[in-house]
TIMARTI-256460 format. One record per residue (C-alpha): x, y, z; residue number from 1. Coordinates in steps of 0.5 Angstrom, whole numbers, plus 500, padded with zeros to 3 digits. Example, Ala and Ser with C-alpha at 12.3 -4.5 7.8 and 13.67 -1.06 7.14 Angstrom:
BEGIN
525,491,516,1
527,498,514,2
// end
This chain:
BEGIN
628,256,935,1
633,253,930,2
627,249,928,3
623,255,927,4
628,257,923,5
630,251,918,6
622,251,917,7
622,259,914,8
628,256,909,9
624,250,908,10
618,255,905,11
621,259,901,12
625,255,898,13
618,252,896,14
616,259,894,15
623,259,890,16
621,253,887,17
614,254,885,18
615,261,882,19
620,258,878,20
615,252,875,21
611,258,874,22
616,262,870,23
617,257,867,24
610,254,865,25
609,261,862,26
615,262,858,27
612,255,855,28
606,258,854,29
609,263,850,30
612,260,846,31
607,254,844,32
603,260,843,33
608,263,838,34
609,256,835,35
602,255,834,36
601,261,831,37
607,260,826,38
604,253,824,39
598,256,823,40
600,262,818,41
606,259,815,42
605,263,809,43
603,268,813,44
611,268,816,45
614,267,810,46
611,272,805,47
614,277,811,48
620,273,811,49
622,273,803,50
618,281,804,51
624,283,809,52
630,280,805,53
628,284,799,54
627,290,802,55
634,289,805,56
637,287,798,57
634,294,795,58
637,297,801,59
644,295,800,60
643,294,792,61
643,302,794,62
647,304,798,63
652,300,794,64
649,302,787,65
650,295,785,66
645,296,779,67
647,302,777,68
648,303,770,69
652,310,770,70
650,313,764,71
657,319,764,72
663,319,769,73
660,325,774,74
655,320,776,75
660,314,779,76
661,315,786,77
668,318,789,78
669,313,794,79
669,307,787,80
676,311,784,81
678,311,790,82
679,304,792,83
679,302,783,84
673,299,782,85
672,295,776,86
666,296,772,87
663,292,766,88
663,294,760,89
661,294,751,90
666,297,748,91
661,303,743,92
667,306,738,93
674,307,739,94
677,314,740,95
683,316,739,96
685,316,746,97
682,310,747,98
675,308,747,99
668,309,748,100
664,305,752,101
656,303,756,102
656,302,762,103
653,294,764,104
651,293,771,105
650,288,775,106
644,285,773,107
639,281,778,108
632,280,776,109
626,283,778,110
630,288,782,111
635,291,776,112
628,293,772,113
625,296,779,114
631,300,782,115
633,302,773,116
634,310,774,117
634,311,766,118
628,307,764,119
626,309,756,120
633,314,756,121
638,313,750,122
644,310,753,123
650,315,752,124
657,311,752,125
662,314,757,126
669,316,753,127
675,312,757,128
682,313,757,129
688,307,756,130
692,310,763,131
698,311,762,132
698,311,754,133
699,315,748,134
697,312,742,135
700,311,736,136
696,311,729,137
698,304,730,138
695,302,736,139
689,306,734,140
688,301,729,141
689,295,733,142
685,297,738,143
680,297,733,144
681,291,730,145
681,287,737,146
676,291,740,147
670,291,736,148
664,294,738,149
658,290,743,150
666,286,745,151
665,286,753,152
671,289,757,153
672,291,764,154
674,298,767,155
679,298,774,156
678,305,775,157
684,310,776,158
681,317,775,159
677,321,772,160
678,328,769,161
672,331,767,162
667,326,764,163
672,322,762,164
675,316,766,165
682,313,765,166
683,306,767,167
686,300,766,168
682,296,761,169
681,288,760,170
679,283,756,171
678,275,755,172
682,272,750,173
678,268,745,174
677,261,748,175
681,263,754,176
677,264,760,177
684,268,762,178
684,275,761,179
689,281,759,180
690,288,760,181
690,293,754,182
694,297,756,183
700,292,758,184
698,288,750,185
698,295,747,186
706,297,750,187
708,291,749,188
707,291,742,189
711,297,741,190
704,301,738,191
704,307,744,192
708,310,749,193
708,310,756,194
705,318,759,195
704,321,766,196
698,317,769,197
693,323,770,198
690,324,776,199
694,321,780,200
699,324,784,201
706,322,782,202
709,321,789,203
703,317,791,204
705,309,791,205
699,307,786,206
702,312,781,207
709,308,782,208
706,300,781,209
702,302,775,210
708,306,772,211
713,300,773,212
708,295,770,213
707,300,763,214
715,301,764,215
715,293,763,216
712,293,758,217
714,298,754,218
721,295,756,219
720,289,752,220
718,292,746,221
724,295,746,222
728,290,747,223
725,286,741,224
724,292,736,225
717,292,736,226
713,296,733,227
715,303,734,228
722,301,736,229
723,296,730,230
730,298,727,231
732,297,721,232
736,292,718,233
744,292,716,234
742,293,709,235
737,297,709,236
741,302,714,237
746,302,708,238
742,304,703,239
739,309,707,240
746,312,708,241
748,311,701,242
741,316,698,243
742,320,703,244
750,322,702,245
752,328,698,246
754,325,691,247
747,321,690,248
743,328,691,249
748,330,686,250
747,326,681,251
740,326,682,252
740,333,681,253
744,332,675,254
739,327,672,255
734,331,672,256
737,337,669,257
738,332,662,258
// end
């Protein structure tokens, strides 16, 4: 009985075994036959393969829209305000409360021609606010001296009102490949004013950093007398005091009645 037994263990054993070799003999066989046919139609596998990748960047080139080229603020999507998007730009004309700017996306060739929602349309330079800045005359005309027309700038997105954004505006220095921010630039040489920052809320802890930073700024220029805070010197203080006390008012009214 136990030898019947070892003898039934023993051919399934060998079915166990030779079921395997089969499995295994037919999984080789498919894939000989995958590989054959991929040697045979390597153009074939490779065309598909460069096919599905670029469907793969158009769909994600969408659904981010990285090569859109915004033509007004209402087209940018919230969720870039929200997480302060920085967008490429060439300044168009400067404003009187910042700048008017073109939209430069992303470009990636063969696609950006494709994908482009404004073939053969104007381009409309969309109007841009230094956040958290009020101009004077002055800074008006050093932002038009240093920001010139076709000059490339960036934009970190803080709000939008409207179909304007306000933003955090930077630009490379001559020569340099580092870059600084106007806002800060403008602040600090005395030629604007620190403002509430627009549509953001003012308890919110964006709202606080980008206040401390243009405070700084404008700190420092009062400090060394820039600008709008320069003050006149000892002299010119009394010469001033001297025109404008009683008696040379008097004696101007005097002359000027012989």
């Amino acid at each position: 009985m136990p030898e019947s037994s070892r003898e039934t263990e023993t051919e399934e054993a060998a079915k166990d075994r030779q079921q395997r070799q089969q499995g295994d003999q037919t999984t080789h066989n498919i894939v000989s036959l995958i590989s054959q046919f991929a040697d045979d139609n390597l153009t074939l596998v490779r065309n598909i393969s460069t096919g599905l990748a670029v469907v793969g960047v158009i769909v994600i080139a969408r659904s981010i829209k990285l090569i859109t080229k915004f033509q007004a603020a209402s087209e940018i999507p919230a969720r870039f305000i929200e997480k302060n998007v920085s967008l490429r730009g060439k300044v168009y004309s400067v404003s009187e409360r910042g700048l008017q700017v073109e939209h430069l996306p992303i470009y990636v060739p063969i696609l950006s021609p494709l994908l482009s929602k404004h073939k053969a349309v104007h381009t409309s330079p969309m109007p841009v606010h230094l956040a958290g800045v009020e101009l004077t005359p002055e800074g008006k005309e050093w932002l038009q001296k240093n920001l010139t027309p076709s000059q490339t700038v960036w934009l970190k997105l803080i709000s939008r009102e409207n179909e304007t954004l306000h933003c955090l505006i930077s630009q490379s220095k001559q020569g340099s490949v580092w870059s600084y921010c106007v806002n800060e630039e403008v602040l600090r040489l005395g030629l604007a004013r620190t403002a509430p920052i627009v549509g953001v809320l003012p308890d919110s802890r964006l709202y606080w950093r980008l206040h401390k930073r243009l405070h700084r700024a404008e700190v420092k220029a009062e400090k060394k007398g820039r600008g709008l805070w320069k003050q006149d010197s000892l002299w010119q203080r009394v010469c001033k005091a001297v025109m404008d006390s009683t008696f040379f008012r008097l004696m101007g009214r005097i002359f000027k009645r012989t």
